[in-house]
VMD Tcl script that draws the C-alpha trace (Angstrom):
set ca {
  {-94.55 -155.08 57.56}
  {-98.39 -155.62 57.54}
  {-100.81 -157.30 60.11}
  {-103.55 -159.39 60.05}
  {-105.99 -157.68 62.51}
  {-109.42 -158.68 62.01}
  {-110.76 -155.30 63.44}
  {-108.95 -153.28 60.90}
  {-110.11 -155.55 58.09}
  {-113.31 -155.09 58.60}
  {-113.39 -151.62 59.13}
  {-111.51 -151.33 55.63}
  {-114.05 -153.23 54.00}
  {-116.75 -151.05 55.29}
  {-114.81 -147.79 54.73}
  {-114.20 -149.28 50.84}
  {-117.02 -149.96 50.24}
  {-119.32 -147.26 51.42}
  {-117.04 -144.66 49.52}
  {-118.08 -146.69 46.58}
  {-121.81 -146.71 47.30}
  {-121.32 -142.52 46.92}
  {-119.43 -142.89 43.78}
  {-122.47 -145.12 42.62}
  {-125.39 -142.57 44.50}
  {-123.59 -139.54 43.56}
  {-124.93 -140.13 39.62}
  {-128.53 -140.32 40.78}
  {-129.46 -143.06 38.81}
  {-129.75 -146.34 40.95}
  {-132.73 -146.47 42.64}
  {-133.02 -145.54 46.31}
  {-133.55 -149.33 47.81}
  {-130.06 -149.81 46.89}
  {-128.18 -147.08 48.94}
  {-130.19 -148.68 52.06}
  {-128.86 -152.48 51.17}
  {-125.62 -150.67 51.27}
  {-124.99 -148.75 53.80}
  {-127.12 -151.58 56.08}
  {-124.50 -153.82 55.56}
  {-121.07 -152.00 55.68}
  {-122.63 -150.11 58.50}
  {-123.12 -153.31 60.30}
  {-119.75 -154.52 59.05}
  {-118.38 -150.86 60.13}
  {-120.27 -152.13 63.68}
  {-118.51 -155.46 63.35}
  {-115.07 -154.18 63.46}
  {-115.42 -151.54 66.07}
  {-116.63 -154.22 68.08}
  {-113.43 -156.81 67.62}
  {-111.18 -153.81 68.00}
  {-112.56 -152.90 71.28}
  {-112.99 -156.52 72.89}
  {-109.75 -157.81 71.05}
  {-106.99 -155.08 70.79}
  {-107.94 -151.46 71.03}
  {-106.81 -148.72 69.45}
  {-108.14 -145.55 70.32}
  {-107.88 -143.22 67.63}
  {-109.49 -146.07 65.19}
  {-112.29 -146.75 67.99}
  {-113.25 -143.61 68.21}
  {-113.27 -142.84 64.54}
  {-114.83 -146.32 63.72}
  {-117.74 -145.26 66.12}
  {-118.26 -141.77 64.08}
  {-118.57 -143.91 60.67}
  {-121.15 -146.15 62.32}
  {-123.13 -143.56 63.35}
  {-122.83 -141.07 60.04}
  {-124.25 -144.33 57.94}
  {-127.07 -144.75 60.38}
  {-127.70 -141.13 59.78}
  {-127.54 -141.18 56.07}
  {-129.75 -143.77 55.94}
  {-132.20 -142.67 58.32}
  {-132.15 -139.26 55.82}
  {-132.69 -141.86 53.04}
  {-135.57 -143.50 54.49}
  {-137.05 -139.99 55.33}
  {-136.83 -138.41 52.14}
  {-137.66 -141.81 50.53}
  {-140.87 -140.19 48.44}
  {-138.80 -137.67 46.93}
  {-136.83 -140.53 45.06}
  {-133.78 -139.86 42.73}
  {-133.06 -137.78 40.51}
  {-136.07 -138.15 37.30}
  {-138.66 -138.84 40.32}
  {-138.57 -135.36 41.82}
  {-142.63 -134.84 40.94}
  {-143.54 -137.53 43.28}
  {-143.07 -135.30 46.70}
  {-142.93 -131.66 45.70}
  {-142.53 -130.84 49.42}
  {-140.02 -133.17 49.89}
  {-136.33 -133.05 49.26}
  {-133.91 -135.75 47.76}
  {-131.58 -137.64 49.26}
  {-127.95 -135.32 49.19}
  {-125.53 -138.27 48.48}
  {-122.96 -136.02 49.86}
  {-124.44 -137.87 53.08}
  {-122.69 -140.97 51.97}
  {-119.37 -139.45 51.74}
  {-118.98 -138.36 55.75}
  {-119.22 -142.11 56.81}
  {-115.62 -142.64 54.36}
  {-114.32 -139.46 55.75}
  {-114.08 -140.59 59.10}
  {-112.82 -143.93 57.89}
  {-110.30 -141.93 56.08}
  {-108.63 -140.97 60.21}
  {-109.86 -144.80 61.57}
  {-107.97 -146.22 58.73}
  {-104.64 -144.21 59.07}
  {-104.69 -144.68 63.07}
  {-104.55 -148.38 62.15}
  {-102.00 -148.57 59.85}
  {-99.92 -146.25 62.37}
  {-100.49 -148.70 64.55}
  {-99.63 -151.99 62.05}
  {-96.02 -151.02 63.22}
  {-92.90 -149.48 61.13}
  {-92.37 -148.32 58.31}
  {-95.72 -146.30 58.68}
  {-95.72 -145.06 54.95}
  {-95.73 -148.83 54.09}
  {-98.35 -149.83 56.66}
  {-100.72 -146.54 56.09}
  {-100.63 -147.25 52.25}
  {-101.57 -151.14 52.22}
  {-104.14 -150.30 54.85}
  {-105.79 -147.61 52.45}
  {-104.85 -148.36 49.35}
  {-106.75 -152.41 50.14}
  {-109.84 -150.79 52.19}
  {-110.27 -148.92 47.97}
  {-109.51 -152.66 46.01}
  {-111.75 -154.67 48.33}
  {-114.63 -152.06 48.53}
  {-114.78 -151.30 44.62}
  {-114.60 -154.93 43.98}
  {-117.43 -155.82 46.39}
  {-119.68 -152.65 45.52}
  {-118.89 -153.76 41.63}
  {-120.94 -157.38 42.62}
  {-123.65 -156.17 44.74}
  {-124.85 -153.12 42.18}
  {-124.30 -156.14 39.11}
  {-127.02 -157.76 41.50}
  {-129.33 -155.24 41.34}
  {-130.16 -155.44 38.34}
  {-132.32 -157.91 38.82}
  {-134.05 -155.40 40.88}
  {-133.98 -152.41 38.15}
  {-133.31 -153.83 35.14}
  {-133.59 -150.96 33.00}
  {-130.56 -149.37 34.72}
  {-128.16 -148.29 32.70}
  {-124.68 -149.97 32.67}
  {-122.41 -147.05 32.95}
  {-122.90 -147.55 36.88}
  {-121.48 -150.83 36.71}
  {-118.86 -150.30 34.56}
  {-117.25 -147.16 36.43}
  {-117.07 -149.39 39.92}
  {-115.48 -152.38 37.32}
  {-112.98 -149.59 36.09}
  {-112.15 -148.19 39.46}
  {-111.53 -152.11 40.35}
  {-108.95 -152.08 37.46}
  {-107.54 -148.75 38.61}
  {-106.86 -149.60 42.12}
  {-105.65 -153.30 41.36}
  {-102.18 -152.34 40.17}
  {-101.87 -149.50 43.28}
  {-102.77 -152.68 45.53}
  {-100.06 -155.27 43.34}
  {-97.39 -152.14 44.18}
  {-98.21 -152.32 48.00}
  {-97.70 -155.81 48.81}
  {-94.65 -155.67 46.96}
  {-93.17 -153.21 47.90}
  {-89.98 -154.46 50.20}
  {-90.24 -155.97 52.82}
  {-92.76 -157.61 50.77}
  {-94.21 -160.36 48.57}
  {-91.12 -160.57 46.88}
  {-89.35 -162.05 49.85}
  {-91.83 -164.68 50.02}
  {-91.57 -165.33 46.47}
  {-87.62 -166.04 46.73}
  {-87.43 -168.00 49.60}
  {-86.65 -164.88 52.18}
  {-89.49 -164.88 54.03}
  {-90.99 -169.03 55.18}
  {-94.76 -168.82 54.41}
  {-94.89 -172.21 56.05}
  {-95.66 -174.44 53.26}
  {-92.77 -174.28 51.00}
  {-94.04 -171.30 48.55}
  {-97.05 -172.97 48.45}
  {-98.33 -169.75 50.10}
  {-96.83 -166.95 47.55}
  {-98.02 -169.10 44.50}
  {-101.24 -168.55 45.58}
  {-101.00 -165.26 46.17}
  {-99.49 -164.65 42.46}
  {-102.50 -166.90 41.01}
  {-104.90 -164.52 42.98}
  {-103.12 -161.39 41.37}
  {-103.34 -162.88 38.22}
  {-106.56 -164.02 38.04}
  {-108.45 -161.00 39.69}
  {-106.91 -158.99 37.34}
  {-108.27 -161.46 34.41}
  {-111.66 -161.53 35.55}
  {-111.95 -157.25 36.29}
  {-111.36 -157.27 31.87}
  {-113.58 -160.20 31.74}
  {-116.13 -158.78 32.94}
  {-115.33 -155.17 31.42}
  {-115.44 -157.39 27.79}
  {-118.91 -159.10 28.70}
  {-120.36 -155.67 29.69}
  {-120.26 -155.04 26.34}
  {-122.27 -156.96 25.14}
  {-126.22 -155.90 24.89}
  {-127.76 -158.78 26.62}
  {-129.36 -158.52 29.81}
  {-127.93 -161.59 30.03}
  {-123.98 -160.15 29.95}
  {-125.07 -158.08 33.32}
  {-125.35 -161.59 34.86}
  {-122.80 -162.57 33.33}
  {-120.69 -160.02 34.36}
  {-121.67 -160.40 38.08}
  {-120.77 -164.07 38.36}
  {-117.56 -162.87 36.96}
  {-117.40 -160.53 40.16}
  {-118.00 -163.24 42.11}
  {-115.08 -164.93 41.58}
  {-113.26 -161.64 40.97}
  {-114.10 -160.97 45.48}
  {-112.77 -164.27 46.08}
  {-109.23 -163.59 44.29}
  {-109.11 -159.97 45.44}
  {-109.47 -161.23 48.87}
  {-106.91 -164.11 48.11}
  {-104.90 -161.10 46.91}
  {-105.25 -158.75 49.55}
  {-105.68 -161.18 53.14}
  {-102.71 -164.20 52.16}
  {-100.16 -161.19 52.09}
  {-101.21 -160.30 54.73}
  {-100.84 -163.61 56.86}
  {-97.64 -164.39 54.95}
  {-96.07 -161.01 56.00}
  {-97.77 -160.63 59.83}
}
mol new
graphics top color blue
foreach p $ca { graphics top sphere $p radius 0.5 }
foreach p [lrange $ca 0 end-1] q [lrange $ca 1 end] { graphics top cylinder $p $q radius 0.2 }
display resetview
């Protein structure tokens, strides 16, 4: 089945979305104020859920892991800060001693995520294919999602930035939306809710939702991919407000199943 364990949902949300902060650093074009926003607040979120797992229900393997992911985003941004004068790439005169951030940094953090992540869905409960896939395949949907708003935000900061940042984190939100759709249904799954099998406690009301949210996320990810192309600054705002509403489905998408099937 699937759980709602508030532990392992924040940990996926950190683990999501830091992967996608080194899809987004790994092109060396945003500047270098955004990869400290980032990793600031998944690592804190990281913190948060590594917390609630150990006060709540513990599980060690995730703990332990959870604890390495903390401390590999302090780390890369403590190498950011350092090496803050050498800039991105295009800014390399400013500190010829000084070496650039490696945004291979930003990739150790999701590694370890990679064995907190699994542990949890082992420990979600049978059948562990089912529960391991949901539990990675959602920590990829809600972190490209939520990385896809906060980077359309900063451009507000760095206007001149090029799209093509923005619109390979909205593409990788289209990607993994149909992987996360195949996850929740797949039996036992949203279907059963859908038909009656499974009581979601208000009559369907739940599972109608939960199709609306699927739906609608979906809508807004080519939405946004249509405004993008248009040459307006304005369309980049445009485009994030989009995202806004784009989080609040995905969530609706991803979390309802999830108390529906618990």
């Amino acid at each position: 089945m699937i759980t709602l364990d508030a532990a392992t949902v924040l940990l996926q949300w950190a683990v999501g979305g830091l992967f996608f902060l080194w899809v987004t650093t790994r092109r060396r074009e945003v500047g270098i104020g955004y990869g400290w926003l980032m990793r600031a607040v998944f690592g804190l979120m990281a913190a948060g859920g590594l917390a609630v797992g150990l006060v709540f229900d513990p599980v060690p393997v995730r703990e332990v892991a959870a604890a390495g992911v903390v401390l590999a985003t302090g780390g890369a941004l403590v190498a950011s800060v350092v090496r803050r004068r050498a800039g991105v790439a295009g800014h390399r005169g400013v500190d010829p001693d000084g070496a650039e951030f490696p945004p291979v940094l930003d990739l150790v953090a999701p590694v370890l995520g990679l064995v907190a992540l699994v542990a949890a869905g082992l420990d979600a409960g049978d059948p562990a294919l089912l529960s391991v896939s949901r539990t990675l395949v959602g920590a990829l949907f809600l972190g490209a999602v939520t990385d896809a708003m906060l980077l359309g935000h900063w451009y507000l900061v760095q206007p001149g930035l090029a799209r093509e940042p923005l619109l390979d984190l909205v593409r990788w939100s289209g990607i993994t939306w149909p992987f996360e759709l195949a996850v929740l249904l797949w039996p036992t799954g949203m279907v059963s809710v859908l038909n009656g099998t499974i009581d979601d406690g208000y009559n369907g009301l739940l599972g109608w939702f939960w199709a609306a949210c699927v739906v609608t996320t979906i809508a807004l990810v080519v939405l946004t991919r249509a405004a993008l192309r248009e040459r307006q600054y304005s369309a980049v705002m445009a485009a994030t407000g989009l995202l806004y509403l784009a989080i609040l489905t995905a969530f609706g998408m991803d979390l309802v199943a999830r108390a529906v099937l618990a």
